[in-house]
PyMOL commands that place a pseudoatom at each C-alpha (Angstrom):
pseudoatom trace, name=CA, resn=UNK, resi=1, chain=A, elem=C, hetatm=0, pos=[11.351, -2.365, 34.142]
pseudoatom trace, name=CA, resn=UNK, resi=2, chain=A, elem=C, hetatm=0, pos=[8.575, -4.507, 35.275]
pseudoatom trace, name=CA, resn=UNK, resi=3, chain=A, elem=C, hetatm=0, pos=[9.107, -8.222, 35.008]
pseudoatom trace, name=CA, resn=UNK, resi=4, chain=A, elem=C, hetatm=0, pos=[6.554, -10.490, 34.926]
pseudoatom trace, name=CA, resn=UNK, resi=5, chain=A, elem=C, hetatm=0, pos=[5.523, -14.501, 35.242]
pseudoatom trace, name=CA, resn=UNK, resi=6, chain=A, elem=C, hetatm=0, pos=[5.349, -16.742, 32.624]
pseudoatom trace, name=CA, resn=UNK, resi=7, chain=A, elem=C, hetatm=0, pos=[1.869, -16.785, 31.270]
pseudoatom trace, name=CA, resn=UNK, resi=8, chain=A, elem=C, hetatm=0, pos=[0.884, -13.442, 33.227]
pseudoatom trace, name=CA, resn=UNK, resi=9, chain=A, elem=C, hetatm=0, pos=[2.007, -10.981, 30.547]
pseudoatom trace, name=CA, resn=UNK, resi=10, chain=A, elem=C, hetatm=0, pos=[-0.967, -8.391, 30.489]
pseudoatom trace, name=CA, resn=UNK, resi=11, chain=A, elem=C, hetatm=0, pos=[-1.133, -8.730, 26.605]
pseudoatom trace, name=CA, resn=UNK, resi=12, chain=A, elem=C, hetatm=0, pos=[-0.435, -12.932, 26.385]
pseudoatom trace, name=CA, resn=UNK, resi=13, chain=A, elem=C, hetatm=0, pos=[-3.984, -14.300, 26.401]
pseudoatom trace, name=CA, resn=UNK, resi=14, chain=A, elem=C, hetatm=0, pos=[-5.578, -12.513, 24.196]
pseudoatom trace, name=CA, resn=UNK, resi=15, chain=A, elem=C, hetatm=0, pos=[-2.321, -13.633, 21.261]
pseudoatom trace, name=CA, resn=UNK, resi=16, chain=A, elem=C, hetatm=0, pos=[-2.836, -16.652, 22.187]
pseudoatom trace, name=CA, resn=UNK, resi=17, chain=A, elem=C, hetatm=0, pos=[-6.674, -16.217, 22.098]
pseudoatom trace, name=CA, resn=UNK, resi=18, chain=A, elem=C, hetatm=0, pos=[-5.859, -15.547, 18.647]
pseudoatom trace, name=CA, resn=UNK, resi=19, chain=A, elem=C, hetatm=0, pos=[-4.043, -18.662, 17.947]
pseudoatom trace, name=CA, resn=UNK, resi=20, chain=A, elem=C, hetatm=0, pos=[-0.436, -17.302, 18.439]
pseudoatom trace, name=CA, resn=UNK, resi=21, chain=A, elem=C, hetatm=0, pos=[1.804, -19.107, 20.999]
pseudoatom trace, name=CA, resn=UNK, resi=22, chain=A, elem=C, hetatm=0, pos=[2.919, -17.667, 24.334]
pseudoatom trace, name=CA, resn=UNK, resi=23, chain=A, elem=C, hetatm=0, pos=[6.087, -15.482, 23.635]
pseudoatom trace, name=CA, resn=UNK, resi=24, chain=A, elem=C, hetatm=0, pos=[9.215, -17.433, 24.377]
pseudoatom trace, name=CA, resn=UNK, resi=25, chain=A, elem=C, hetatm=0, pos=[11.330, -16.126, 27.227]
pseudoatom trace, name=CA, resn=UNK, resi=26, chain=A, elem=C, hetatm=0, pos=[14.199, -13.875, 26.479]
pseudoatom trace, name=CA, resn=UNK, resi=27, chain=A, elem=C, hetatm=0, pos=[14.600, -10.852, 24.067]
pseudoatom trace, name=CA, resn=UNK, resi=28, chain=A, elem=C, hetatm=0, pos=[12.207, -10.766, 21.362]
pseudoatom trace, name=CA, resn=UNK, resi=29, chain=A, elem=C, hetatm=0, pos=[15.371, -10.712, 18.710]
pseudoatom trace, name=CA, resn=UNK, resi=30, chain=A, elem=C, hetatm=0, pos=[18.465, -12.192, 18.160]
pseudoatom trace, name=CA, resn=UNK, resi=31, chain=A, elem=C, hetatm=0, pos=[20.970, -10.547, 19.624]
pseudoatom trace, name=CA, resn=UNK, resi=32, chain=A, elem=C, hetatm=0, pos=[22.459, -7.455, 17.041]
pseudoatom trace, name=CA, resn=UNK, resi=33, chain=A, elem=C, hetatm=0, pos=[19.150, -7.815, 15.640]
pseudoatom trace, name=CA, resn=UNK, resi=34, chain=A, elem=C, hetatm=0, pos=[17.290, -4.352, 15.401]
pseudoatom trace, name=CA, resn=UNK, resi=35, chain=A, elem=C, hetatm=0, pos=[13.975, -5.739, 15.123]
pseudoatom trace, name=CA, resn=UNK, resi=36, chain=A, elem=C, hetatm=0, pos=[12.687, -3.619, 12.178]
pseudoatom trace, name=CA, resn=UNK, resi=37, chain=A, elem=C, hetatm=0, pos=[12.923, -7.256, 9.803]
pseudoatom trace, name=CA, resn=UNK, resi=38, chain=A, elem=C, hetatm=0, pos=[15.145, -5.095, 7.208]
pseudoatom trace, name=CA, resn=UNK, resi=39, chain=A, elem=C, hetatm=0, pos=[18.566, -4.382, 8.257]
pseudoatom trace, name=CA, resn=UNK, resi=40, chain=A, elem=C, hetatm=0, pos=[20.134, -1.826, 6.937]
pseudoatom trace, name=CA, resn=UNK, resi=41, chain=A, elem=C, hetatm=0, pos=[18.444, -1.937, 3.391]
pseudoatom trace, name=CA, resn=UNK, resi=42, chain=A, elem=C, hetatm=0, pos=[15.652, -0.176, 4.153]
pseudoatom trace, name=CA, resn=UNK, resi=43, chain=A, elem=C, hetatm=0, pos=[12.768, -1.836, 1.876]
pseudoatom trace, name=CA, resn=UNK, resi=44, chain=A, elem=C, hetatm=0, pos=[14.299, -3.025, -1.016]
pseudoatom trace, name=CA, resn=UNK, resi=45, chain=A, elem=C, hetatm=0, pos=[13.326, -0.097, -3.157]
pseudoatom trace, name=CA, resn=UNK, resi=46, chain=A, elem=C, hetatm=0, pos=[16.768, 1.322, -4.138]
pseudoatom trace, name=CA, resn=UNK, resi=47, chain=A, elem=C, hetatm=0, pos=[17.939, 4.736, -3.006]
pseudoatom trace, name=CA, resn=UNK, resi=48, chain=A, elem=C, hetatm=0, pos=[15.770, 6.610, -1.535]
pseudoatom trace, name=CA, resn=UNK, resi=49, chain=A, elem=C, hetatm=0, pos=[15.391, 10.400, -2.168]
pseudoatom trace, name=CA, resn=UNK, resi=50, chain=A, elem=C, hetatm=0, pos=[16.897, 13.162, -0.228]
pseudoatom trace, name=CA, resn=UNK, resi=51, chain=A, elem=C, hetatm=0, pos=[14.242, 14.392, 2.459]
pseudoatom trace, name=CA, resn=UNK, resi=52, chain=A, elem=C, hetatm=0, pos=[16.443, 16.737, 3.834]
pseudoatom trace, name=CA, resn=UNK, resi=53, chain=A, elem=C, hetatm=0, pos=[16.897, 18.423, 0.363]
pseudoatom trace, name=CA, resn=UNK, resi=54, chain=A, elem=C, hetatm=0, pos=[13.553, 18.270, -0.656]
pseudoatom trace, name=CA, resn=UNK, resi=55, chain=A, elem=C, hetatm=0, pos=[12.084, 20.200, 2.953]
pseudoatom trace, name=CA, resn=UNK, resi=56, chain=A, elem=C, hetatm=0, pos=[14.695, 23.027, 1.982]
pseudoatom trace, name=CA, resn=UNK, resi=57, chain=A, elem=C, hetatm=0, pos=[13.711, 23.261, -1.970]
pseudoatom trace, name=CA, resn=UNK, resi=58, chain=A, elem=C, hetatm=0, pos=[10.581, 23.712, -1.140]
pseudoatom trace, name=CA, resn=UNK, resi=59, chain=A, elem=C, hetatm=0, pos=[10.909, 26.475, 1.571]
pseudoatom trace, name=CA, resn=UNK, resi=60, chain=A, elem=C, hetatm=0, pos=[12.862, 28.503, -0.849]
pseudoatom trace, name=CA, resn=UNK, resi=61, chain=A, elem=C, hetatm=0, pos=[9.344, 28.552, -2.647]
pseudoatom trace, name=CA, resn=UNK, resi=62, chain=A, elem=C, hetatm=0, pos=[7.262, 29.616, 0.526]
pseudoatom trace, name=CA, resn=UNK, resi=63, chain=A, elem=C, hetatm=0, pos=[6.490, 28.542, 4.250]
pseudoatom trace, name=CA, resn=UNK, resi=64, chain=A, elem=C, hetatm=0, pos=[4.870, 25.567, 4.489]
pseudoatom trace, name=CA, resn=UNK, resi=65, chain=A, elem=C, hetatm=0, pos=[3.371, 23.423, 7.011]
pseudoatom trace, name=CA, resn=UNK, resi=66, chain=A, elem=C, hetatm=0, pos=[4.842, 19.743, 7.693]
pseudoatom trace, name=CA, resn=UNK, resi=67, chain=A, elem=C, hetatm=0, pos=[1.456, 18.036, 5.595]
pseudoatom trace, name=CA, resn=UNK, resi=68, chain=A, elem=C, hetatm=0, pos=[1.355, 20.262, 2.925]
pseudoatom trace, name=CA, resn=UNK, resi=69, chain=A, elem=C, hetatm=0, pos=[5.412, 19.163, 2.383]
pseudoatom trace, name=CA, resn=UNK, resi=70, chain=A, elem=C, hetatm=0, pos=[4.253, 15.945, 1.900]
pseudoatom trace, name=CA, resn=UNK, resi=71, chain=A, elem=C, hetatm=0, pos=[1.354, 16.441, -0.941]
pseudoatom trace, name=CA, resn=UNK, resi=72, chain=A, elem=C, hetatm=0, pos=[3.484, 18.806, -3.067]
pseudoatom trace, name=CA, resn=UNK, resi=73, chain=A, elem=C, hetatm=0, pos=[6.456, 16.376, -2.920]
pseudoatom trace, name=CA, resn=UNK, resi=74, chain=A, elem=C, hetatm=0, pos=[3.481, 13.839, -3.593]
pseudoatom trace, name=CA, resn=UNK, resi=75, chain=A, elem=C, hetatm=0, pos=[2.266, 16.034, -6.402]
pseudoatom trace, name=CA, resn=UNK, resi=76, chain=A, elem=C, hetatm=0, pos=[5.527, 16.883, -7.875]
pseudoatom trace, name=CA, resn=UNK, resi=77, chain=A, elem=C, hetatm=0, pos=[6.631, 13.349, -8.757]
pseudoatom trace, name=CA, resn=UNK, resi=78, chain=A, elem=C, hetatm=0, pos=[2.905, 11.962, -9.831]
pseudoatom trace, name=CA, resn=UNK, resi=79, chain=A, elem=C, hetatm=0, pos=[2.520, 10.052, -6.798]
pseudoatom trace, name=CA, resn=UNK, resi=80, chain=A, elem=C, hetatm=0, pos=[5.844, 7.844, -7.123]
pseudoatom trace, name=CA, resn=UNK, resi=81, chain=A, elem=C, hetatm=0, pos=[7.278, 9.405, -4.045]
pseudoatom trace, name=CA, resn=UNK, resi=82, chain=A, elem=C, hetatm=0, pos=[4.987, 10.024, -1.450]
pseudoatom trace, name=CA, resn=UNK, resi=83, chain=A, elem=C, hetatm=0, pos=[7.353, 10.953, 2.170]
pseudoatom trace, name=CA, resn=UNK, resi=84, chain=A, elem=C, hetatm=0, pos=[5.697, 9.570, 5.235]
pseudoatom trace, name=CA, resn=UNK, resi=85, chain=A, elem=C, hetatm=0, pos=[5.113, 11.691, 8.567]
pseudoatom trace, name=CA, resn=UNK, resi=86, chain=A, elem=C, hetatm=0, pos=[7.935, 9.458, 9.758]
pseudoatom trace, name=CA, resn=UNK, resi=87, chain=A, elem=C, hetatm=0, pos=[10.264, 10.894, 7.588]
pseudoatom trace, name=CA, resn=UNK, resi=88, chain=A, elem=C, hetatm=0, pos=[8.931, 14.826, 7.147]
pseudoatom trace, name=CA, resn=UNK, resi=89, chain=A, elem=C, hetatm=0, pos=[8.451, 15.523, 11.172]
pseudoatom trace, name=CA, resn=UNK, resi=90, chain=A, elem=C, hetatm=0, pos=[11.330, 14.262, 12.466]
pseudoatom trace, name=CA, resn=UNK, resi=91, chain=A, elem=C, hetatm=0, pos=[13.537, 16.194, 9.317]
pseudoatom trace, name=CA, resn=UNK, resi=92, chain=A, elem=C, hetatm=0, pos=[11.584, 19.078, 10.347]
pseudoatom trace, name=CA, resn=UNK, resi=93, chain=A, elem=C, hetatm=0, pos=[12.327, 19.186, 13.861]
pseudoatom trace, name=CA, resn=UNK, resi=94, chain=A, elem=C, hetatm=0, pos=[15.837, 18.395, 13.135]
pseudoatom trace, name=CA, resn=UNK, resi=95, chain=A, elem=C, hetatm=0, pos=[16.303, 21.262, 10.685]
pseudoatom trace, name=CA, resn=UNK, resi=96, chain=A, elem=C, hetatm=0, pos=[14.787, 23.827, 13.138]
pseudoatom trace, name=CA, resn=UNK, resi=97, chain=A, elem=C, hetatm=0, pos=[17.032, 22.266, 16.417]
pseudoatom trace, name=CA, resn=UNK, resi=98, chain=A, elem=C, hetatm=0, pos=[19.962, 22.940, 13.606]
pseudoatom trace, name=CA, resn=UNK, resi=99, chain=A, elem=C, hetatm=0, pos=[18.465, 26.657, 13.177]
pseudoatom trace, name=CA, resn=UNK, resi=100, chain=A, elem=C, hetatm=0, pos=[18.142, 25.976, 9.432]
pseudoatom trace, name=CA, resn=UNK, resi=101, chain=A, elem=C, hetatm=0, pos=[14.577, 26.412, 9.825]
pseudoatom trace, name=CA, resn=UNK, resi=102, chain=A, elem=C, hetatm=0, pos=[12.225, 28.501, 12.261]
pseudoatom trace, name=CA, resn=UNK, resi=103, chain=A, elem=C, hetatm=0, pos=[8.583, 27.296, 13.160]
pseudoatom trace, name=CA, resn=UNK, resi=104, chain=A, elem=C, hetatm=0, pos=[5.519, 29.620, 14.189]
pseudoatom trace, name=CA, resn=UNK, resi=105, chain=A, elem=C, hetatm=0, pos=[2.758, 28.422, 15.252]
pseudoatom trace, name=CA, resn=UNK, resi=106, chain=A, elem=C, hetatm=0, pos=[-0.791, 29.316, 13.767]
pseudoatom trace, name=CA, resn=UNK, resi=107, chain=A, elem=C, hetatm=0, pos=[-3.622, 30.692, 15.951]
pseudoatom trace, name=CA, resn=UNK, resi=108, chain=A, elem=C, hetatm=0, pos=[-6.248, 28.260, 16.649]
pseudoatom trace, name=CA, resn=UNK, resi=109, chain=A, elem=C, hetatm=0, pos=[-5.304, 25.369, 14.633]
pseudoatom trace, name=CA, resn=UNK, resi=110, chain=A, elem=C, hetatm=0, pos=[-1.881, 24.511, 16.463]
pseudoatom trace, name=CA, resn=UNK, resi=111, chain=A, elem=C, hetatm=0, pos=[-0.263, 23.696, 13.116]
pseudoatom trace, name=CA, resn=UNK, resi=112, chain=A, elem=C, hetatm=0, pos=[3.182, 24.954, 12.705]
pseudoatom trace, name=CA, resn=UNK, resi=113, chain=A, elem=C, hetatm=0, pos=[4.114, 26.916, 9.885]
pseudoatom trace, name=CA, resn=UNK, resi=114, chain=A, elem=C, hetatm=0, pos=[8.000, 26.327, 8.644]
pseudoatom trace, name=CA, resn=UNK, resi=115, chain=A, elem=C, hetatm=0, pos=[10.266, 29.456, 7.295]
pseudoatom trace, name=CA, resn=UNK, resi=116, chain=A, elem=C, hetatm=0, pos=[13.837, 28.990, 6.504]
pseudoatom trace, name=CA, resn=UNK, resi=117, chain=A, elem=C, hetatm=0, pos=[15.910, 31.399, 8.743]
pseudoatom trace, name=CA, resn=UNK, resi=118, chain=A, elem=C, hetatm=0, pos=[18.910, 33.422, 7.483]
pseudoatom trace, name=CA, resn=UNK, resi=119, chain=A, elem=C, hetatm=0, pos=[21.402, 30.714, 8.273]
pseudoatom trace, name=CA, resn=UNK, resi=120, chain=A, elem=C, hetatm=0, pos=[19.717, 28.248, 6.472]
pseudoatom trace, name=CA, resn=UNK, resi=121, chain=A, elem=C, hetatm=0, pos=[19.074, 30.374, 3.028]
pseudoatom trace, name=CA, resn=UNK, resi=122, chain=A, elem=C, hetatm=0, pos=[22.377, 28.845, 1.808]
pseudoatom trace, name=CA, resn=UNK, resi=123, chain=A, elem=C, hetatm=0, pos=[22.151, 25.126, 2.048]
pseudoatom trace, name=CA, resn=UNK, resi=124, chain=A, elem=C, hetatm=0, pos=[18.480, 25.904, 0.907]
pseudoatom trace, name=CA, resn=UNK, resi=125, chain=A, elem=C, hetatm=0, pos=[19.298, 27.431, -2.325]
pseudoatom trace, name=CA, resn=UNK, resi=126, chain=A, elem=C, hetatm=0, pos=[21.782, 24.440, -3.071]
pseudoatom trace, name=CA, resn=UNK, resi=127, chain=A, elem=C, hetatm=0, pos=[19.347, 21.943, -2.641]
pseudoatom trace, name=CA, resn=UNK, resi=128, chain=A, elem=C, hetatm=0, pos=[16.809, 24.204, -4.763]
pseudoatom trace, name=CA, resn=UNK, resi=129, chain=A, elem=C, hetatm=0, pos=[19.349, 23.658, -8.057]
pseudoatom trace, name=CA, resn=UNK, resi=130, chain=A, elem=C, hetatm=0, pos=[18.786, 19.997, -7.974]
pseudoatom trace, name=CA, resn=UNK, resi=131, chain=A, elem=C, hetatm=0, pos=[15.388, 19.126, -6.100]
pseudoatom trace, name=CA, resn=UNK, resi=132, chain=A, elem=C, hetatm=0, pos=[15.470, 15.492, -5.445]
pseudoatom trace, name=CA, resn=UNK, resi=133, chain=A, elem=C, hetatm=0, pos=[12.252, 15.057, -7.301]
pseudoatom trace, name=CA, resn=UNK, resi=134, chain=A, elem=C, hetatm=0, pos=[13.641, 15.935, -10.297]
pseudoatom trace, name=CA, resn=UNK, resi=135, chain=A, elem=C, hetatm=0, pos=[15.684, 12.630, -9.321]
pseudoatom trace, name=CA, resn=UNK, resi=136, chain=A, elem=C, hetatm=0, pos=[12.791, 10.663, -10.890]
pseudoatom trace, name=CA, resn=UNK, resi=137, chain=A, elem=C, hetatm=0, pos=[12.475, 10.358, -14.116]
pseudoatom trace, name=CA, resn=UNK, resi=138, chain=A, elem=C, hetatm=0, pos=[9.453, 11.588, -15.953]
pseudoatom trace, name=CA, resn=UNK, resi=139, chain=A, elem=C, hetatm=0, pos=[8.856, 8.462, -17.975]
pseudoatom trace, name=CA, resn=UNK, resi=140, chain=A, elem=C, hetatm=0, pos=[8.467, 7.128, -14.109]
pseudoatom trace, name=CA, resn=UNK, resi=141, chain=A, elem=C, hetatm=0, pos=[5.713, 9.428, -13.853]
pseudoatom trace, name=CA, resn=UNK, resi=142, chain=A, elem=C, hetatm=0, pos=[3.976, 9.052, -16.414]
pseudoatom trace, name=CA, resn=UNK, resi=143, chain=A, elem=C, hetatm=0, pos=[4.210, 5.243, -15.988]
pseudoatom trace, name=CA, resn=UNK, resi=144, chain=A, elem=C, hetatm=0, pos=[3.195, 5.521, -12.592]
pseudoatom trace, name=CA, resn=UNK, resi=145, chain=A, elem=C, hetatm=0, pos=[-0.173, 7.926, -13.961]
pseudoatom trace, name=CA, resn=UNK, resi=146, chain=A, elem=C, hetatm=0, pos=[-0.857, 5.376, -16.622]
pseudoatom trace, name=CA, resn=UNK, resi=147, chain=A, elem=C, hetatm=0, pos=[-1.564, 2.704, -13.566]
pseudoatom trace, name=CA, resn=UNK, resi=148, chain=A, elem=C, hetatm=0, pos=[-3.580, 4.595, -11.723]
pseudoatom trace, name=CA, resn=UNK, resi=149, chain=A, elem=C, hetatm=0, pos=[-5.572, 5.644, -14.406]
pseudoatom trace, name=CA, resn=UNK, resi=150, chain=A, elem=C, hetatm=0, pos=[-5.892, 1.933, -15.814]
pseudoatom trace, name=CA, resn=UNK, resi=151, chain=A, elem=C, hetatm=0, pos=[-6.179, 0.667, -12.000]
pseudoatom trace, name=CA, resn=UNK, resi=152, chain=A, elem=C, hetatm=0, pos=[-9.060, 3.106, -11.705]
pseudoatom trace, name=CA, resn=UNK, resi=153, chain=A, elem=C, hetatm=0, pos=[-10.952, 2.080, -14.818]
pseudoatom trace, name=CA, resn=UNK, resi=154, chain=A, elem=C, hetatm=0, pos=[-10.646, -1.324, -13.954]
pseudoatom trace, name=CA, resn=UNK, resi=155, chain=A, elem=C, hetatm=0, pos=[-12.260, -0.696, -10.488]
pseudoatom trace, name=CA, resn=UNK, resi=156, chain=A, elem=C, hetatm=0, pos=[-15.298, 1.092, -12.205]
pseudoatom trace, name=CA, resn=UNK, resi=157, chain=A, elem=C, hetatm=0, pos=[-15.703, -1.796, -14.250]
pseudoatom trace, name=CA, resn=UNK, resi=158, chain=A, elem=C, hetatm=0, pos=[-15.644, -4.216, -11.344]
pseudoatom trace, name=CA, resn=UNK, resi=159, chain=A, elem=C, hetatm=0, pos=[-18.108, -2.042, -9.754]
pseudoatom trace, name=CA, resn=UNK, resi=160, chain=A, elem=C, hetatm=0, pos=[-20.556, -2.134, -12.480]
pseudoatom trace, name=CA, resn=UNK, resi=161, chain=A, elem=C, hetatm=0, pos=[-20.337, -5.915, -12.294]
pseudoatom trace, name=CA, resn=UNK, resi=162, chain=A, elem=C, hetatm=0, pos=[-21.072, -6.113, -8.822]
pseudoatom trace, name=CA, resn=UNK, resi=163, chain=A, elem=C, hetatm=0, pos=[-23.666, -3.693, -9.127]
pseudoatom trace, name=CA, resn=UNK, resi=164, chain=A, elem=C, hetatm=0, pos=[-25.517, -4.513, -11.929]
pseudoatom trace, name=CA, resn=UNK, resi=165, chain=A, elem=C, hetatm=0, pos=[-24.585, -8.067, -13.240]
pseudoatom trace, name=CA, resn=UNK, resi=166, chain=A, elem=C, hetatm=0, pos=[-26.323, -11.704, -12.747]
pseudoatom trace, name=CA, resn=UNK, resi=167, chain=A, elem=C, hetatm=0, pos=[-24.595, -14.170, -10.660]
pseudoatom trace, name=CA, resn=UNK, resi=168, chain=A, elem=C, hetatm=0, pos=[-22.939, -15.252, -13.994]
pseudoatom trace, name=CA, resn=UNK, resi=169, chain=A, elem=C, hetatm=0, pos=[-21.516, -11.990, -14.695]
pseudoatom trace, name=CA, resn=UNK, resi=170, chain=A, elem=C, hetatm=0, pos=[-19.895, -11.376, -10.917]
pseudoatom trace, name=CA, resn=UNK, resi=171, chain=A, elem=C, hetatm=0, pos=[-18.768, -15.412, -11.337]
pseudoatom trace, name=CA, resn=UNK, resi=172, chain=A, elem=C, hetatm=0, pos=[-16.855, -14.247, -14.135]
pseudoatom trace, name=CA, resn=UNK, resi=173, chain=A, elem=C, hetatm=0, pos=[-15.556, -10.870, -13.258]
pseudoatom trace, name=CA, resn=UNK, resi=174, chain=A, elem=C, hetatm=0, pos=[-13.943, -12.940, -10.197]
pseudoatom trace, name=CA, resn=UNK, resi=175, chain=A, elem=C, hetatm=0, pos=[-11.906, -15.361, -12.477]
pseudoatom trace, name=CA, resn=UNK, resi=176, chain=A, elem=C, hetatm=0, pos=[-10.767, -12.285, -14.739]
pseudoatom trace, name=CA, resn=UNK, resi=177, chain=A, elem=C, hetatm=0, pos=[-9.387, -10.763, -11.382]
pseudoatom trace, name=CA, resn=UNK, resi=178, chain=A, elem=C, hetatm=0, pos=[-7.346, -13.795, -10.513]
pseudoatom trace, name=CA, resn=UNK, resi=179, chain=A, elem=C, hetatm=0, pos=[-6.288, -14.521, -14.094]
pseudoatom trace, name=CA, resn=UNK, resi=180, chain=A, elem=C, hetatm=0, pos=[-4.704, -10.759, -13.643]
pseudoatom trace, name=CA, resn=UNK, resi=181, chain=A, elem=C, hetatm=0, pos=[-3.765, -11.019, -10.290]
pseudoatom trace, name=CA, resn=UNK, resi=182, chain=A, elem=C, hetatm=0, pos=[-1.359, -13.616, -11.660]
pseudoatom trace, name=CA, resn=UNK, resi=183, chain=A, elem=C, hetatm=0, pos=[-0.183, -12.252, -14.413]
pseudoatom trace, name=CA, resn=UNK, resi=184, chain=A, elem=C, hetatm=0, pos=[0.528, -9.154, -12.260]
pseudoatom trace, name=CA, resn=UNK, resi=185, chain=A, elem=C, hetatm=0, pos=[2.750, -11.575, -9.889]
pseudoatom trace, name=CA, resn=UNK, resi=186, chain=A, elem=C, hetatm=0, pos=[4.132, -13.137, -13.101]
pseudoatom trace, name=CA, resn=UNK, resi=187, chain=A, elem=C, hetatm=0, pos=[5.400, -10.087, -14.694]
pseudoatom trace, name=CA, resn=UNK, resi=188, chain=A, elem=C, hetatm=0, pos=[7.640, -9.319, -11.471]
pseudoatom trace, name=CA, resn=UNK, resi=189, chain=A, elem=C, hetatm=0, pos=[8.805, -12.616, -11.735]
pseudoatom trace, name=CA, resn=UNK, resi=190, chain=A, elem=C, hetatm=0, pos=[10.285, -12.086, -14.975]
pseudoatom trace, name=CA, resn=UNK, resi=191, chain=A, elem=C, hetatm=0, pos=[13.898, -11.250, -15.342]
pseudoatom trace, name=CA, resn=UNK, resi=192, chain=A, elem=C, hetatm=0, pos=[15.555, -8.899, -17.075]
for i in range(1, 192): cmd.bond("trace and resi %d" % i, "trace and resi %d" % (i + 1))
show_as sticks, trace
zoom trace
């Protein structure tokens, strides 16, 4: 490990170039701190769905690679669960160092294709019964398509404004955004 000076770390002038401080000496969190800012709750959003399960379910349907994992599990819950490349990959590689899974790569493209093997048929067809997307509930989904669709109308609108109204007009639209973007931030507030 490379130490260096006080006020010579390579990346310390241009933080403080951008009005931050010079970092204080010591380790950059408290000690037991894991320096992700969440502990061990994760985001705040509840349980989170089984990845594990939801790689396997969908391998009993075909091979697959790692991306196209993601927008089927994307697809199959109307966007309300959308797994990140942090999550899929590593499950992936996991799975295949377990032999659960086998991967072959594709000619020219690199991509790896994922197969279940024989040993991992069984635990597949378990987690097939009970996908975890079918963990979300479908008035979730069509809540969360409802949004979209109104978030997407909304942003048509706006652009018509911007595009095509007087001063007046775009003075207007702006106060109609913040008078929502409040009420958004007030219905959260609200308790149950």
């Amino acid at each position: 490990m490379k130490f260096h000076r006080r006020g010579h770390l390579p990346h310390e002038g241009r933080l403080r170039g951008f009005g931050f401080p010079p970092f204080p000496p010591g380790p950059p969190f408290p000690p037991g701190a894991s320096g992700h800012g969440h502990g061990r709750r994760g985001r705040g959003r509840g349980r989170r769905p089984n990845v594990r399960n939801a790689v396997l379910a969908l391998l009993t349907e075909r091979p697959m690679h790692g991306y196209e994992m993601i927008q089927e599990i994307d697809s199959r819950t109307g966007g309300s669960w959308r797994p990140s490349p942090g999550s899929i990959y590593p499950t992936l590689q996991l799975l295949e160092d377990e032999g659960v899974i086998a991967a072959t790569e594709e000619s020219g493209g690199g991509r790896k294709r994922f197969t279940l093997t024989e040993q991992g048929r069984a635990e597949a067809d378990q987690a097939a019964q009970a996908p975890p997307w079918a963990e979300v509930a479908e008035d979730t989904i069509n809540s969360w398509h409802d949004i979209r669709h109104a978030g997407a109308q909304a942003m048509n609108a706006l652009r018509q404004v911007m595009l095509t109204g007087t001063d007046d007009q775009r003075e207007r639209a702006a106060q109609v955004l913040d008078e929502t973007r409040r009420k958004l931030y007030a219905i959260l507030a609200e308790s149950e």
